[in-house]
C-alpha positions in Angstrom: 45.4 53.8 130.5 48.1 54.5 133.5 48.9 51.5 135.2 50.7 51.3 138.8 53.5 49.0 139.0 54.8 47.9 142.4 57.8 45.7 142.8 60.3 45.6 145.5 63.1 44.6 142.8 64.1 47.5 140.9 65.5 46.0 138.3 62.7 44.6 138.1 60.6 47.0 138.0 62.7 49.5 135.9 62.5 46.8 133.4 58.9 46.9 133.2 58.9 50.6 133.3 60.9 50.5 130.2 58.9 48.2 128.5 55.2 49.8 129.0 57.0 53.0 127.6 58.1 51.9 124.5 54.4 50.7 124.3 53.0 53.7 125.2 51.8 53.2 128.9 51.3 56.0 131.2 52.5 54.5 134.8 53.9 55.6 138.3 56.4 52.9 139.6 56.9 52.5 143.3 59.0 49.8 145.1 57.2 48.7 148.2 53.8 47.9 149.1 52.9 51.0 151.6 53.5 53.3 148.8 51.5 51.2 146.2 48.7 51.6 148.7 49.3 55.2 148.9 49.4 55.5 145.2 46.3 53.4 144.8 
């Protein structure tokens, strides 16, 4: 599963980065919306 993790906060979202891959999550990390969408 790769999962798409958007979060203006990057500690925030590092954070959750780190956790998902120590549990084995493939995921792309952006920090603002416009690139979410482009991810998406």
């Amino acid at each position: 599963m790769r999962v798409l993790i958007v979060e203006d906060e990057v500690r925030l979202a590092d954070a959750l980065g780190q956790i998902m891959a120590e549990q084995k999550y493939a995921m792309d990390i952006v920090y603002n919306g416009e690139d979410g969408l482009d991810y998406a």
